[in-house]
TORNUBA-609421 format. One line per 5 residues: number of its first residue (from 1); their letters; for each residue x, z, y negated of C-alpha. Coordinates in nm, 3 decimals. Each point is the difference from the previous one (the first is absolute). Layout:
BEGIN
NUM> a> X Z Y  ...
//
This chain:
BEGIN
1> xxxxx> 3.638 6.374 5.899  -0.180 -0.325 0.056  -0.316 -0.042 0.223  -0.068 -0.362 0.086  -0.248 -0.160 0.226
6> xxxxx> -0.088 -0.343 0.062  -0.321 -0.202 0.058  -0.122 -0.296 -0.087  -0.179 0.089 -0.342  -0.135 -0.311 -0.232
11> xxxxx> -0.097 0.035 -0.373  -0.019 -0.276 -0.266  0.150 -0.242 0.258  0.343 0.195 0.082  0.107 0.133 0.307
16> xxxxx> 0.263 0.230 -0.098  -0.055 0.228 0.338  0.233 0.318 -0.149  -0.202 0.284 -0.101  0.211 0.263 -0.166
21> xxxxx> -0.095 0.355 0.026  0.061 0.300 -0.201  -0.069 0.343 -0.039  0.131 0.094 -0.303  -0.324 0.105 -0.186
26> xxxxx> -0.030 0.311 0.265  0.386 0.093 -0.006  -0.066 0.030 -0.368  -0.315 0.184 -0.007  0.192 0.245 0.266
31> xxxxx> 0.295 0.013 -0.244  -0.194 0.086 -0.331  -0.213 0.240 0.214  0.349 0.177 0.093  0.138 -0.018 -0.355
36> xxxxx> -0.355 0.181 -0.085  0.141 0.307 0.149  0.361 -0.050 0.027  0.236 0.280 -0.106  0.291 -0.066 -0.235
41> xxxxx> 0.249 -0.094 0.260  -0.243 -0.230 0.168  -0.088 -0.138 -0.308  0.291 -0.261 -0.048  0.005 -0.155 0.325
46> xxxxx> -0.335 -0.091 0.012  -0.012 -0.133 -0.329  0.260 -0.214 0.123  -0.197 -0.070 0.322  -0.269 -0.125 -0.257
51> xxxxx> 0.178 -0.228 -0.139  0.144 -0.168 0.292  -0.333 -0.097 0.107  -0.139 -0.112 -0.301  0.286 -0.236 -0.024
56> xxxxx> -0.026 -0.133 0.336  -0.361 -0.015 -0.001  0.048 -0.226 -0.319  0.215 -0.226 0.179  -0.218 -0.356 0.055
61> xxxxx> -0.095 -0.123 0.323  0.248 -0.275 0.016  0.288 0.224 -0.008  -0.142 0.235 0.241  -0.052 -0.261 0.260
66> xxxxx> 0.369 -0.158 -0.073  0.177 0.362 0.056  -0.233 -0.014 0.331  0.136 -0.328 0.112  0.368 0.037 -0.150
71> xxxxx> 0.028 0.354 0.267  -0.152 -0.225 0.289  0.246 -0.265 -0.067  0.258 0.268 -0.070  -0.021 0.127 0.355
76> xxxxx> -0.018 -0.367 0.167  0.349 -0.042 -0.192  -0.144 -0.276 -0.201  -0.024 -0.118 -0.376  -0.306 -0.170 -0.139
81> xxxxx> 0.170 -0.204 -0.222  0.312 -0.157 0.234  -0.179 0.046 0.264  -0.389 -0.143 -0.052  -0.071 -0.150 0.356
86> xxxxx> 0.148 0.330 0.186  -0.189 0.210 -0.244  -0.331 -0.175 0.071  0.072 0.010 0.388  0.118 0.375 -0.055
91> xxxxx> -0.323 0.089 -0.190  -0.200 -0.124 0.242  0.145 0.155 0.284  -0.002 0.304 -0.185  -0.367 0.035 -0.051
96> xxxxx> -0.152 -0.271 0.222  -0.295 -0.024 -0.183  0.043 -0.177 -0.309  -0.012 -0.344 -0.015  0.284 -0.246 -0.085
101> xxxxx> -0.154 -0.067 -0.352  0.001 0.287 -0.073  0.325 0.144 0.098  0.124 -0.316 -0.155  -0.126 0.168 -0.319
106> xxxxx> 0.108 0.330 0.057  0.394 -0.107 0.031  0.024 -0.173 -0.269  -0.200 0.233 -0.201  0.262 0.276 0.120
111> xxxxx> 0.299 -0.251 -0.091  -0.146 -0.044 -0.349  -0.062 0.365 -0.083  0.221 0.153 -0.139  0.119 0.320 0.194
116> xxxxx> -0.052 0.327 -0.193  0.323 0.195 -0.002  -0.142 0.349 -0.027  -0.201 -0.063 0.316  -0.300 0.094 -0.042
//
């Protein structure tokens, strides 16, 4: 779903240390490469395949890393907007790297994005 990594990376004065990750350009390529010769009853499901990706790799950055943060949070039984300080702490504990700016950031980014219903 989500690969992310952290480290310490500096550009144009921010420190915003989550890098997300995604392969979606070679799930594609392998899916229109399949649909190339795909029979009639393969057809359909990976057109719909297809699509699925192209909508989730369409998806911005910022909501990416909120889902990401909203499932950590989800599993330390904790809400990022109720709950601010045990999200932070929870966060952090969860991947030990980041630093407390920016896990600061990332919970209340993930309390102001909106979830998306569908999931993806």
């Amino acid at each position: 779903m989500l690969d992310v990594f952290t480290g310490g990376t500096k550009q144009a004065g921010a420190d915003f240390e989550v890098v997300v990750l995604r392969d979606t350009q070679a799930v594609a390529a392998a899916i229109r490469e399949a649909l190339a010769g795909a029979g009639a009853e393969e057809r359909p499901g990976l057109e719909r395949a297809a699509a699925l990706i192209a909508e989730h790799a369409a998806r911005p950055e910022r909501e990416v890393r909120a889902e990401w943060v909203r499932g950590i949070l989800a599993e330390a039984g904790v809400d990022a907007r109720s709950q601010e300080l045990h999200a932070i702490k929870a966060l952090r504990k969860a991947e030990r790297g980041l630093s407390l700016a920016t896990a600061v950031r990332l919970v209340r980014e993930a309390a102001a994005v909106p979830a998306d219903p569908s999931g993806i």
